[in-house]
C-alpha positions in Angstrom: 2.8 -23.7 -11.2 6.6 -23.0 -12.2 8.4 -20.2 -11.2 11.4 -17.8 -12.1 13.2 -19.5 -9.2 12.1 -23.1 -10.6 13.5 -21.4 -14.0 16.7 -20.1 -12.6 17.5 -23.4 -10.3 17.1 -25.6 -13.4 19.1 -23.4 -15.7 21.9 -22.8 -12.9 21.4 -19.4 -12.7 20.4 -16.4 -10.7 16.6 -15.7 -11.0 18.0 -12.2 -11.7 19.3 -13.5 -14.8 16.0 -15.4 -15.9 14.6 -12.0 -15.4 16.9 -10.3 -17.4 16.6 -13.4 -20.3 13.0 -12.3 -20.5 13.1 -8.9 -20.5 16.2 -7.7 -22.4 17.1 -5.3 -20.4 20.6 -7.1 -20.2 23.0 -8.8 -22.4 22.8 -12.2 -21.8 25.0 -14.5 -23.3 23.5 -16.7 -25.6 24.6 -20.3 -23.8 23.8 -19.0 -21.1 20.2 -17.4 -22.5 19.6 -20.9 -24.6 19.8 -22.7 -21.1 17.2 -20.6 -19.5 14.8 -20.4 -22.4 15.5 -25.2 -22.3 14.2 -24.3 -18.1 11.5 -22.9 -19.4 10.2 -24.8 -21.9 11.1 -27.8 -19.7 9.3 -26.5 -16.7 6.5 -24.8 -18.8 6.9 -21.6 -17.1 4.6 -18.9 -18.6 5.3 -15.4 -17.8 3.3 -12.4 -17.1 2.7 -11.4 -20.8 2.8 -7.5 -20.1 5.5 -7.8 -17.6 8.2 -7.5 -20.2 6.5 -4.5 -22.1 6.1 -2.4 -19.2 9.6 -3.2 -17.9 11.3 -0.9 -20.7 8.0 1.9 -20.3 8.3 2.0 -16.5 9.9 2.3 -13.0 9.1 -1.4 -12.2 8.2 -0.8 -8.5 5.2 -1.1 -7.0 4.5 0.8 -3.8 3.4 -1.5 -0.7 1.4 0.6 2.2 1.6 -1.9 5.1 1.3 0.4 8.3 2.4 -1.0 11.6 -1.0 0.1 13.9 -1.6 -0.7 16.7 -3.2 -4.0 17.2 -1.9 -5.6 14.2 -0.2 -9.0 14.3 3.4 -8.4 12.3 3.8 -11.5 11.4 0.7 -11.9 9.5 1.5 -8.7 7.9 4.7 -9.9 6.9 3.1 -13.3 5.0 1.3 -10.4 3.0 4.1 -8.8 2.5 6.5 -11.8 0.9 3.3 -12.9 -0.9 3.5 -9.1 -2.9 7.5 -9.0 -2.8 7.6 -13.0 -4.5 4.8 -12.2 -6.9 6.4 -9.1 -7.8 10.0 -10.8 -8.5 8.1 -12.6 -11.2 7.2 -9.6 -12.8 11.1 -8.1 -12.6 9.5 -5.6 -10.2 10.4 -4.3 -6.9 8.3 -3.7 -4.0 8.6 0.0 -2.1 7.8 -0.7 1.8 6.0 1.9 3.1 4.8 1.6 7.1 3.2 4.7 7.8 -0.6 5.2 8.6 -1.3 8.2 6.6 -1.0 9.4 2.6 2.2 11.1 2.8 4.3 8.6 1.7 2.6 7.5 -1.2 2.0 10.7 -2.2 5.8 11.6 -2.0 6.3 8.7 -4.1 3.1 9.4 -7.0 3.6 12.4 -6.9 7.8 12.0 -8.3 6.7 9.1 -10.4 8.8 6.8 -8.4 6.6 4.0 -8.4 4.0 2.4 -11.0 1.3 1.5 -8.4 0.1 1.3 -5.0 -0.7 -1.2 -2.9 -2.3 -0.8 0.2 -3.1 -2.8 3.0 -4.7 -2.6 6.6 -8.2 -0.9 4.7 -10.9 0.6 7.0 -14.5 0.5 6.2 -14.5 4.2 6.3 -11.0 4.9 4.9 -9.8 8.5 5.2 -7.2 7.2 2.3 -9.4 6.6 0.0 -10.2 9.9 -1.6 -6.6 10.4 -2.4 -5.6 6.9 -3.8 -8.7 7.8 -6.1 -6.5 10.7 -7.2 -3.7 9.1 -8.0 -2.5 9.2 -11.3 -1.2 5.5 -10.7 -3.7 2.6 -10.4 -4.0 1.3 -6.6 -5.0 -2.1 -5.7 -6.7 -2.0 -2.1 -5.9 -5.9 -0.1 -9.0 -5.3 1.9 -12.8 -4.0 1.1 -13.8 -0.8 2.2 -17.5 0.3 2.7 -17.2 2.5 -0.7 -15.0 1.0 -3.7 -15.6 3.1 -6.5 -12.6 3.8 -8.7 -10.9 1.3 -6.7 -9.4 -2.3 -7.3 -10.3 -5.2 -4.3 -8.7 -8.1 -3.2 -9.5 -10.0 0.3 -10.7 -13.0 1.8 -14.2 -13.0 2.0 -14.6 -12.3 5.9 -18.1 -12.4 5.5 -18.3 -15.7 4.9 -15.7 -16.4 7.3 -18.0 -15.5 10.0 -20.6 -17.4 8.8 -18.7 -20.6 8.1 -16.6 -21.0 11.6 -20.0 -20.7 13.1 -21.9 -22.9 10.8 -19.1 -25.7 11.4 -19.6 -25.9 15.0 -23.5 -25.7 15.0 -23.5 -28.4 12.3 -21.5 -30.4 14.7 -24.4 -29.8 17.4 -23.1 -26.7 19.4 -25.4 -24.2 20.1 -23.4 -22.4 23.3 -20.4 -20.5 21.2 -18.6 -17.4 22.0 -16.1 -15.3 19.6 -13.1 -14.3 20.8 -11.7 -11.8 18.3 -9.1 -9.1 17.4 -8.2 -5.9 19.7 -10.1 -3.5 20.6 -7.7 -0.7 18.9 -9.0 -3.1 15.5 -12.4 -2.7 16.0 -12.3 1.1 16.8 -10.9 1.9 14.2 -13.4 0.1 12.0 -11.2 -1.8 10.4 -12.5 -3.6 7.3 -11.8 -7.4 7.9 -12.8 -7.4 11.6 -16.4 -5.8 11.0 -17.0 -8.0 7.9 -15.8 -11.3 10.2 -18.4 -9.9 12.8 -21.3 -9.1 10.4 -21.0 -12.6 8.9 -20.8 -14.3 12.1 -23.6 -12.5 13.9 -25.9 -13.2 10.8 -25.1 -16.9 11.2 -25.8 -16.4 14.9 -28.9 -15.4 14.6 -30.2 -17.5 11.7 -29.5 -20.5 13.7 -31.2 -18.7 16.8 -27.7 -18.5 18.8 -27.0 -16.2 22.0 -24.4 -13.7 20.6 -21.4 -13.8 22.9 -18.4 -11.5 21.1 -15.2 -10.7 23.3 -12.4 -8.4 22.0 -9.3 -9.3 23.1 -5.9 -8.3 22.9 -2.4 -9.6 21.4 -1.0 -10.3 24.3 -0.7 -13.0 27.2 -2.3 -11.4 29.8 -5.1 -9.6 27.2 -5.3 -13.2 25.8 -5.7 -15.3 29.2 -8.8 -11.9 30.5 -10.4 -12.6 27.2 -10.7 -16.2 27.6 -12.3 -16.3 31.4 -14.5 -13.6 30.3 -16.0 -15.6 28.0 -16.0 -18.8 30.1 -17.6 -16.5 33.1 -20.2 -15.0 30.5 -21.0 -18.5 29.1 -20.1 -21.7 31.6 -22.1 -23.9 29.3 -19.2 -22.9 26.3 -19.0 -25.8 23.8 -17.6 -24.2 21.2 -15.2 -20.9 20.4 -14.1 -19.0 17.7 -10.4 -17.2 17.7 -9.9 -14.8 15.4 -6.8 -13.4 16.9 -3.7 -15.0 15.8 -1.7 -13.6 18.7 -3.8 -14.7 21.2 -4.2 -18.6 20.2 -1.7 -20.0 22.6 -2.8 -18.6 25.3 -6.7 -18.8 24.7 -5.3 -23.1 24.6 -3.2 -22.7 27.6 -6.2 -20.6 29.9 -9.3 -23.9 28.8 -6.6 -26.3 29.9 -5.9 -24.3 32.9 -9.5 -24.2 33.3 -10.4 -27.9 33.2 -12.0 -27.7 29.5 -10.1 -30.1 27.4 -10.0 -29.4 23.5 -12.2 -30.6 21.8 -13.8 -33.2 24.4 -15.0 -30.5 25.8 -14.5 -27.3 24.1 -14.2 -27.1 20.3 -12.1 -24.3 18.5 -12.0 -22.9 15.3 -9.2 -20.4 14.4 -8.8 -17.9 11.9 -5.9 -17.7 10.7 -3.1 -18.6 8.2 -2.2 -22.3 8.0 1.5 -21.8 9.6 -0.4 -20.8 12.4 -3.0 -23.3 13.1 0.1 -26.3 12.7 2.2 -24.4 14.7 0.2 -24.5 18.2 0.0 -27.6 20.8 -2.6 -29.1 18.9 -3.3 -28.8 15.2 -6.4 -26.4 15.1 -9.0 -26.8 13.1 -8.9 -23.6 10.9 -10.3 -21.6 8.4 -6.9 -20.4 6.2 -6.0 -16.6 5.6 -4.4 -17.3 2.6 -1.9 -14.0 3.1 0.7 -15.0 0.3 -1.6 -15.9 -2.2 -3.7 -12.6 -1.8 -0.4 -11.0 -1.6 0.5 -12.2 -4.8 -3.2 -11.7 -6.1 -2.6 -7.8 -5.6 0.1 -8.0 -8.0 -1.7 -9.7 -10.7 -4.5 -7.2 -10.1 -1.2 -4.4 -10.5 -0.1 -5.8 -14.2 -3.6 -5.9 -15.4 -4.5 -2.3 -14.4 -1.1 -1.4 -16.4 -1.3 -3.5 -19.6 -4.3 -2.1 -21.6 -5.4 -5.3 -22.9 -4.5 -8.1 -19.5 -2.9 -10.7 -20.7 -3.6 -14.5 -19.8 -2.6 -14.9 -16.3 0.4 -17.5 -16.2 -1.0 -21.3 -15.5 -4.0 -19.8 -17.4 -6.3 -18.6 -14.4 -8.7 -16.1 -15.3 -8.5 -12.3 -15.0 -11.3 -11.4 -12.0 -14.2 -9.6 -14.1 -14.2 -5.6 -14.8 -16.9 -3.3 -13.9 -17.5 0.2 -14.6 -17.8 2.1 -11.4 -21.7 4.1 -11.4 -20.9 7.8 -11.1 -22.1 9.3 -8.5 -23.3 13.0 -8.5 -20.3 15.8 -8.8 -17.6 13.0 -9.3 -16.5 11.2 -12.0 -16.6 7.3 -12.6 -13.8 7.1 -9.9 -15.8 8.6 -7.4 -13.2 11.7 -7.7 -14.6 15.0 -8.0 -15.3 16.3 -11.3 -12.3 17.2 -13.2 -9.3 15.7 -10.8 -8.7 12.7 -10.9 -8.1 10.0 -13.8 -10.8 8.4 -15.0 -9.9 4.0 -14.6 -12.3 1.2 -15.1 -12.9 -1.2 -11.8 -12.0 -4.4 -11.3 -15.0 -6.1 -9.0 -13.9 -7.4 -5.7 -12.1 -10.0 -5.9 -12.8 -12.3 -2.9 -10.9 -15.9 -1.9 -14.0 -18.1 -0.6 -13.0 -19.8 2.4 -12.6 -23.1 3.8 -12.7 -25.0 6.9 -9.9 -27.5 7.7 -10.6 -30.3 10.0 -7.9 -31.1 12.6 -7.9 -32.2 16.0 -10.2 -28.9 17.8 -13.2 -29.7 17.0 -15.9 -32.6 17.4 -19.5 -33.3 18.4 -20.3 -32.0 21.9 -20.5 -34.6 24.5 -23.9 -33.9 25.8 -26.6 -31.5 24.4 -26.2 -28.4 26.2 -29.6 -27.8 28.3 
């Protein structure tokens, strides 16, 4: 699919100016706005239909919550991040970069009617945000799935059925001894969304193929990485098969088998989770089940313009809109799950989950005897 800087690279000019071309809120001279509108038609680019109605009506930011806890892996924050920032350029929009862990922020920002919308990432199950970002009087798209989203717009992988599926691949390949080593402990205190759905999903599969369940937290770092690793190899000598879903750790969790004596995969297999970069960027291209961050990133803008337009427009490359729900009311709140009488009353859009895929590389393979 096209995009403004597709539009502005074929019309030699800035992909401010394409912006500008489509919104109006510039002159634009009109050799210079007849060459865009050629790109565009060449290229077949198809802008955001409401993007150039709100411009005129609105701030044209978007508020991005993205706190730096502990435990989390920057980097993959950061592919989150430009997926939102990118996605939002389409939209002549900027993106506000907030990085603390608490509500103050974006309620400095609501509250002065800085911004047009909220994004927020790094979701618990049990978020202590989410009675506030029910207040709001701007719409707030959540990129993760807390335990309770009434009132509240959704977008994530489904980690579910990433558990599920990195254990299913290995079984179906004929493992049966398979440890998980997985994020920090500091992630899975704090309940945070992502990590417990990855568990539940894995520890379902686990036991609906009759599987010992071997989980091992383990932290970001080299040392946390390498403990993690013989832990699980001193817990299970018969290993066969492991799951790493802890981005940080990969390299190391590699270095500490070979170290070890167990070769990958003649006689370990691994499956990572993580985002592609990732996988292709370790000693030996993982076999992986993507975390598409830019393209959820991007999702969670989509999910912005249609909670602003009243009537969402066709999504460009004519993808369809996720479906809308009425949140149930609960007793003494309204439809947003606000109590009675404060907050605004918003439909919302159903979870919108990316299903998830395995990619075969060069970790995984049969075992090469049947564990007794």
């Amino acid at each position: 699919m096209p995009t403004i800087d597709d539009v502005a690279r074929a019309a030699g000019v800035s992909a401010s100016t394409v912006s500008y071309v489509l919104s109006g809120k510039r002159t634009i001279s009109g050799p210079t706005q007849e060459r865009v509108r050629q790109a565009i038609a060449d290229l077949g680019f198809r802008p955001h239909a409401g993007a150039r109605a709100l411009a005129s009506a609105r701030t044209s930011v978007i508020a991005l919550m993205a706190p730096l806890r502990a435990g989390v892996d920057v980097n993959v924050i950061m592919q989150f991040v430009t997926g939102v920032v990118r996605r939002a350029r389409e939209f002549d929009h900027d993106v506000l970069l907030l990085t603390q862990d608490d509500m103050a922020g974006i309620e400095r920002v609501s509250h002065g009617s800085m911004v047009d919308a909220v994004i927020v990432m790094d979701v618990e199950a049990d978020d202590e945000r989410l009675p506030a970002l029910r207040g709001l009087k701007q719409p707030a798209v959540l990129i993760g799935l807390p335990g309770d989203e009434r009132g509240l717009t959704c977008v994530d992988l489904d980690f579910e059925e990433v558990g599920r599926l990195a254990l299913r691949h290995l079984t179906d390949l004929g493992h049966r001894r398979v440890a998980l080593i997985g994020p920090p402990p500091s992630v899975l205190e704090r309940h945070t969304s992502y990590a417990e759905r990855m568990l539940r999903g894995y520890r379902a599969q686990a036991e609906a193929a009759g599987l010992e369940v071997l989980v091992q937290p383990c932290e970001g770092t080299a040392v946390g990485a390498r403990a993690a690793t013989l832990a699980v190899l001193e817990a299970m000598p018969d290993l066969t098969g492991v799951v790493v879903h802890n981005e940080s750790a990969l390299p190391t969790v590699l270095s500490t088998l070979r170290r070890e004596g167990r070769r990958v995969p003649d006689d370990v297999s691994l499956v990572a989770v993580c985002p592609a970069e990732v996988a292709l960027s370790q000693s030996i291209a993982l076999t992986a089940i993507d975390i598409p961050a830019q393209e959820i990133g991007g999702a969670a803008v989509d999910l912005v313009m249609d909670l602003l337009t009243p009537t969402p427009p066709p999504r460009p490359g004519g993808a369809a809109a996720p479906a809308t729900a009425a949140a149930a009311p609960v007793e003494g709140t309204d439809p947003t799950g606000s109590p009675t009488g404060t907050g605004p009353t918003r439909a919302t859009v159903a979870p919108h989950l990316f299903p998830p895929h395995v990619t075969v590389r060069e970790t995984t393979a049969p075992p090469r005897r049947t564990p007794a």
